[in-house]
VEXMAR-512793 format. One record per atom (N, C-alpha, C): residue number from 1; residue in three letters; chain; atom name; y, z, x. Coordinates in nm, 2 decimals. Example, Ala and Ser with C-alpha at 12.3 -4.5 7.8 and 13.67 -1.06 7.14 Angstrom:
<rs>
R_1_ALA_A_N_-0.57_0.78_1.32 .
R_1_ALA_A_CA_-0.45_0.78_1.23 .
R_1_ALA_A_C_-0.33_0.78_1.32 .
R_2_SER_A_N_-0.22_0.71_1.28 .
R_2_SER_A_CA_-0.11_0.71_1.37 .
R_2_SER_A_C_0.00_0.79_1.29 .
</rs>
This chain:
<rs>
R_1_UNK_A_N_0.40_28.62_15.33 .
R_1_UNK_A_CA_0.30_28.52_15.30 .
R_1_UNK_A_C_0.32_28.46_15.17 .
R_2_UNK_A_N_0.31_28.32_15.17 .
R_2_UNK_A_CA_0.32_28.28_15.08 .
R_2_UNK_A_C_0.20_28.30_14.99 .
R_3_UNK_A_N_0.20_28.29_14.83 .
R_3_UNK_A_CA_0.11_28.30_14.74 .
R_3_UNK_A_C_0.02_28.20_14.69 .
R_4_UNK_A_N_-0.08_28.24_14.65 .
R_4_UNK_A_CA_-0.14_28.07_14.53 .
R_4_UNK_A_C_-0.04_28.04_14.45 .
R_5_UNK_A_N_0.02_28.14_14.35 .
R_5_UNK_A_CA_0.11_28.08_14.25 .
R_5_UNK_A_C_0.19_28.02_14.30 .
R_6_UNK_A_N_0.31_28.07_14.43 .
R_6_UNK_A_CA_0.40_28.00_14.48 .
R_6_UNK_A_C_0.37_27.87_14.50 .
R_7_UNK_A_N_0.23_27.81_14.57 .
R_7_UNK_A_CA_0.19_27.68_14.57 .
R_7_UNK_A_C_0.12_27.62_14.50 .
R_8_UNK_A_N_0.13_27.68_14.37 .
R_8_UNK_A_CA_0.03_27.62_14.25 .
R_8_UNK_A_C_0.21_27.57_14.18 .
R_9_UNK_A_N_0.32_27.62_14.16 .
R_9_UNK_A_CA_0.39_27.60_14.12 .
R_9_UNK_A_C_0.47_27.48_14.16 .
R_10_UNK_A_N_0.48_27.46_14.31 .
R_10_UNK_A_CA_0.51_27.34_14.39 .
R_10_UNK_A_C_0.43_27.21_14.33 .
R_11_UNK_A_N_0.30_27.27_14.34 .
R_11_UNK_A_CA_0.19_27.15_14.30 .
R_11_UNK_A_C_0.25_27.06_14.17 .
R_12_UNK_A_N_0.26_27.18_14.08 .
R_12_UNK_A_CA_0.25_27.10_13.91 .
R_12_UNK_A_C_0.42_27.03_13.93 .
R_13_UNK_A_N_0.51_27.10_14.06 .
R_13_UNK_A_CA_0.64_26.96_14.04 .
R_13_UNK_A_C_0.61_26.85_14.08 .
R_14_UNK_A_N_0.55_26.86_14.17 .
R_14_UNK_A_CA_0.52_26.73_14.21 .
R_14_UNK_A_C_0.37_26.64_14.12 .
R_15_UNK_A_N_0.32_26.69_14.06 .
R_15_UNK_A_CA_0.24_26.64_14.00 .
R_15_UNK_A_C_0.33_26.59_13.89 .
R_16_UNK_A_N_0.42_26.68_13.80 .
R_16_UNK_A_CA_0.48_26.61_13.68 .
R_16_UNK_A_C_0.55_26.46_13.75 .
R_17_UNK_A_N_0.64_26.49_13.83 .
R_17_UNK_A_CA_0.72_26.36_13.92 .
R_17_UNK_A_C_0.61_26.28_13.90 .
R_18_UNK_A_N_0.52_26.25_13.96 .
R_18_UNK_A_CA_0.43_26.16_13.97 .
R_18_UNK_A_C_0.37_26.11_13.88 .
R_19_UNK_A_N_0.29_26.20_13.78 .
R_19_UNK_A_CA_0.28_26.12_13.65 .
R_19_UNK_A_C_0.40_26.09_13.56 .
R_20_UNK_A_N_0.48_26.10_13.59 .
R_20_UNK_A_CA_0.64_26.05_13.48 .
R_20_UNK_A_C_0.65_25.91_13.54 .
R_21_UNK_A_N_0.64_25.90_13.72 .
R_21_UNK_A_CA_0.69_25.76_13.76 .
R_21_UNK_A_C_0.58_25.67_13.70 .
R_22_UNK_A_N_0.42_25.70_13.70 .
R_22_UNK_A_CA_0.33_25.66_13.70 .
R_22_UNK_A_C_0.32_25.58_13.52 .
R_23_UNK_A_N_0.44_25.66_13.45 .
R_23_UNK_A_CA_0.41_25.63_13.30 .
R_23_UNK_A_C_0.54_25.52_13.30 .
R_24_UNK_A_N_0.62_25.53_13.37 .
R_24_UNK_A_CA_0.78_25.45_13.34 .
R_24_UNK_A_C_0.73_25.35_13.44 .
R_25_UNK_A_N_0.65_25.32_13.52 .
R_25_UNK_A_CA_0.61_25.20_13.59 .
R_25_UNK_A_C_0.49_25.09_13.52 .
R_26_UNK_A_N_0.46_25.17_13.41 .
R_26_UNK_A_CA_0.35_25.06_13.37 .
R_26_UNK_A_C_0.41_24.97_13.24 .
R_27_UNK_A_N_0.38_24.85_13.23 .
R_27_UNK_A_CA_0.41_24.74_13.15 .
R_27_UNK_A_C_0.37_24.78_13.02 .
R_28_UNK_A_N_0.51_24.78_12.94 .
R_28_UNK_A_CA_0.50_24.78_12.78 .
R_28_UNK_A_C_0.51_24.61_12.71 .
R_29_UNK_A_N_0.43_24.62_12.69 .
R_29_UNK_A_CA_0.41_24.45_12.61 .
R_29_UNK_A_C_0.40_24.47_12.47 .
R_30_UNK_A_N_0.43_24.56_12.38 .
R_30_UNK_A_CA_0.42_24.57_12.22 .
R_30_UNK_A_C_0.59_24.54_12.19 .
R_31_UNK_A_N_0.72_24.57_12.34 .
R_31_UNK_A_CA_0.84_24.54_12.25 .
R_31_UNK_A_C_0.85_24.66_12.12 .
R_32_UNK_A_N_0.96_24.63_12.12 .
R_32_UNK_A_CA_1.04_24.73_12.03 .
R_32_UNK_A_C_1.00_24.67_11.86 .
R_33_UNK_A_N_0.97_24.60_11.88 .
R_33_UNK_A_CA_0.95_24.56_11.70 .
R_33_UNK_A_C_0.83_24.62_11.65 .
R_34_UNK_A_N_0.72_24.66_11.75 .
R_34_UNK_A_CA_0.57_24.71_11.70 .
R_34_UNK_A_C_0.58_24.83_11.71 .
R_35_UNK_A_N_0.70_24.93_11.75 .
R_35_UNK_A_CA_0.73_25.04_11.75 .
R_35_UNK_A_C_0.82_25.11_11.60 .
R_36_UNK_A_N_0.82_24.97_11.50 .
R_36_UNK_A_CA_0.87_25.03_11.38 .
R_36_UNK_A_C_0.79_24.96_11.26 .
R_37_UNK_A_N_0.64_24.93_11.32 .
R_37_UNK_A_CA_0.57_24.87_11.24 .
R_37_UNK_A_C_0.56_24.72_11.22 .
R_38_UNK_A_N_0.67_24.69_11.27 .
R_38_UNK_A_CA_0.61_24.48_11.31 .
R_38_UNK_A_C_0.51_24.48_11.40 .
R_39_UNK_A_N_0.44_24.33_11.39 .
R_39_UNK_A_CA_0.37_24.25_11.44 .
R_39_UNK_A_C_0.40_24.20_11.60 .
R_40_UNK_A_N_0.33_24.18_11.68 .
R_40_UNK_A_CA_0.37_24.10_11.78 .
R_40_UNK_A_C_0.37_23.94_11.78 .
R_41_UNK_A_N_0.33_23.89_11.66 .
R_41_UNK_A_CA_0.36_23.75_11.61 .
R_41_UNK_A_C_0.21_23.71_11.58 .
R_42_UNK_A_N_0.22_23.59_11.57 .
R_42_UNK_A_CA_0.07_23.48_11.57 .
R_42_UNK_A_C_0.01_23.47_11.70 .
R_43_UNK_A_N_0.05_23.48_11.75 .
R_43_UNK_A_CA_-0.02_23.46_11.92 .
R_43_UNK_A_C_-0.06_23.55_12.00 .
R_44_UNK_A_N_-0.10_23.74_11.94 .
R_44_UNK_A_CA_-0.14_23.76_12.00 .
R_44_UNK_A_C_-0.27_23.74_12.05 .
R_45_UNK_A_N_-0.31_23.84_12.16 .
R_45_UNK_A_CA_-0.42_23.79_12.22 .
R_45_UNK_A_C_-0.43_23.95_12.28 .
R_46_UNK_A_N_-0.60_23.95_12.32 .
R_46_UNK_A_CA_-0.59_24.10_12.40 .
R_46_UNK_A_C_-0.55_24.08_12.52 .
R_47_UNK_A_N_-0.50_24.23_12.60 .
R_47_UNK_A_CA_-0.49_24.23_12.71 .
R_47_UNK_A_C_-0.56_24.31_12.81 .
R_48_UNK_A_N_-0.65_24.24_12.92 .
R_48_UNK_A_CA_-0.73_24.32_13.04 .
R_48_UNK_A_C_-0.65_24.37_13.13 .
R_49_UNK_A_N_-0.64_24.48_13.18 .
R_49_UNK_A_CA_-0.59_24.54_13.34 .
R_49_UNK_A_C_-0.69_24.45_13.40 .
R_50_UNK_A_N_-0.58_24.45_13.50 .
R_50_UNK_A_CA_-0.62_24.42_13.67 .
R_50_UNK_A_C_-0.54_24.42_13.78 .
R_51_UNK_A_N_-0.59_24.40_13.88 .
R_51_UNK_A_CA_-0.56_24.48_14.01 .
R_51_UNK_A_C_-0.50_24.57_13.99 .
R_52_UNK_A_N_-0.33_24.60_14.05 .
R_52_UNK_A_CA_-0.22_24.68_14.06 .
R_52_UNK_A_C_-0.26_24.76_13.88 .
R_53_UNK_A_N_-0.22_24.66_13.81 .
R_53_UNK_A_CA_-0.22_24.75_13.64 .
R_53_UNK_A_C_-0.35_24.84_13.66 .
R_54_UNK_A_N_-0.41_24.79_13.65 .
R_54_UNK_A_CA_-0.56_24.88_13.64 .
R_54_UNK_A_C_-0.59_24.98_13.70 .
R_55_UNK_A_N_-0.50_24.97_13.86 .
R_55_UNK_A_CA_-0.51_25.09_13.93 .
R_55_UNK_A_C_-0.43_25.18_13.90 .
R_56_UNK_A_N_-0.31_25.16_13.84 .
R_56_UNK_A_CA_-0.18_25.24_13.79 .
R_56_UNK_A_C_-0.27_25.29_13.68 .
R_57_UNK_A_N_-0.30_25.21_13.60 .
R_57_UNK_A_CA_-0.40_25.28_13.48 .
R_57_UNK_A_C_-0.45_25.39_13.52 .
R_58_UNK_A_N_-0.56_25.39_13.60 .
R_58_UNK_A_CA_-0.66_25.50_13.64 .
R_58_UNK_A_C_-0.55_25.62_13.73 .
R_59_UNK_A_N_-0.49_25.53_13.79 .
R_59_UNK_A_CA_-0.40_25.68_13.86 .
R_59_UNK_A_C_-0.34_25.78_13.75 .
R_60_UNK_A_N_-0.29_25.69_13.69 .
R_60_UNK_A_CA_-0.20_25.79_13.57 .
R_60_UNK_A_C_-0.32_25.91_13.51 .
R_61_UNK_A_N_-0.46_25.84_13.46 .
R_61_UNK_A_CA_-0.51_25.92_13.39 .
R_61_UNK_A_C_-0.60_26.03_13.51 .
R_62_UNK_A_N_-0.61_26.00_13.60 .
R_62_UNK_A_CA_-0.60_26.12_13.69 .
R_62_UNK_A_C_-0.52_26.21_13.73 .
R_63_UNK_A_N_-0.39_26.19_13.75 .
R_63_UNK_A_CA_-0.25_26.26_13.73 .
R_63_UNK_A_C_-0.26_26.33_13.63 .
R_64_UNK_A_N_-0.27_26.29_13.53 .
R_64_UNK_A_CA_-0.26_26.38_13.38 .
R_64_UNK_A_C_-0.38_26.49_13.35 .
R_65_UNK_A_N_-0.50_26.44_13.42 .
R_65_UNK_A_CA_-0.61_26.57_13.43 .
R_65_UNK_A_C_-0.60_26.63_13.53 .
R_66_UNK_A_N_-0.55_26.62_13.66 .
R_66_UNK_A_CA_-0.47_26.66_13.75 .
R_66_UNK_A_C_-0.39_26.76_13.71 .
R_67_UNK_A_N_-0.29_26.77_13.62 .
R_67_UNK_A_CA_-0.19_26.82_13.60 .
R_67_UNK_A_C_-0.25_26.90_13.47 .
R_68_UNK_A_N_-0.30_26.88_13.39 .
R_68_UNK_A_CA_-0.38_26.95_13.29 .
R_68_UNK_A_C_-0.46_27.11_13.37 .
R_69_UNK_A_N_-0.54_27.04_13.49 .
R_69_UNK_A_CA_-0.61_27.15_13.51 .
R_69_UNK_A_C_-0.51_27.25_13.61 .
R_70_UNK_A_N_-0.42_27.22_13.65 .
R_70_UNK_A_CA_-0.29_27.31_13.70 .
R_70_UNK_A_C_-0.22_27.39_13.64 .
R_71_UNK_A_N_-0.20_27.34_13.49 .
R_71_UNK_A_CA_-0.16_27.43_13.45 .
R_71_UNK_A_C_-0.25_27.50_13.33 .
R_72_UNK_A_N_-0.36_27.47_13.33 .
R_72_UNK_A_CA_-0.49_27.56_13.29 .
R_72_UNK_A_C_-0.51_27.66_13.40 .
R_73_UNK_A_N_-0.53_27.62_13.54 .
R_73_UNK_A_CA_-0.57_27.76_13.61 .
R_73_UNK_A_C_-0.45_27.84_13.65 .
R_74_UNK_A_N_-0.27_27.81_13.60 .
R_74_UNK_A_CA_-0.21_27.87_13.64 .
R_74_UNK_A_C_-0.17_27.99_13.51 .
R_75_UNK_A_N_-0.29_27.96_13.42 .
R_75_UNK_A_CA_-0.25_28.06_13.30 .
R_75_UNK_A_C_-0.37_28.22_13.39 .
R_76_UNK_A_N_-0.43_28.14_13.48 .
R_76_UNK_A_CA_-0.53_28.28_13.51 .
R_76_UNK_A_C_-0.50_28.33_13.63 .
R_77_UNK_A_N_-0.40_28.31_13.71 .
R_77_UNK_A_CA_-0.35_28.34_13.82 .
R_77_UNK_A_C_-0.26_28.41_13.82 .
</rs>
């Protein structure tokens, strides 16, 4: 018979896979220059999600509390 842990273990691989795609699929718009302290110029402007972005948004941050609480209940199992 298989176990909870055996399939709590399966769970958190496929949950990491999925939040990794979920993080390498969403649009970086800061560029490499605001990643060593430049500016993104004169023209920025803010940016709203929507549709597709916004849902990738919320997916991700359910994935990651998803995966949070996996491997919180697999410290008690």
């Amino acid at each position: 018979m298989v176990t909870f842990s055996f399939i709590l273990w399966w769970i958190q691989i496929v949950l990491s896979i999925l939040l990794v795609a979920a993080i390498l699929f969403q649009q970086n718009e800061a560029g490499l220059g605001s990643a060593f302290g430049g500016s993104g110029g004169e023209g920025e402007s803010s940016h709203t999600r929507r549709g597709g972005e916004r849902l990738l948004f919320q997916a991700t941050i359910v994935l990651a509390v998803l995966f949070a609480l996996s491997i919180l209940s697999s410290l008690f199992v």
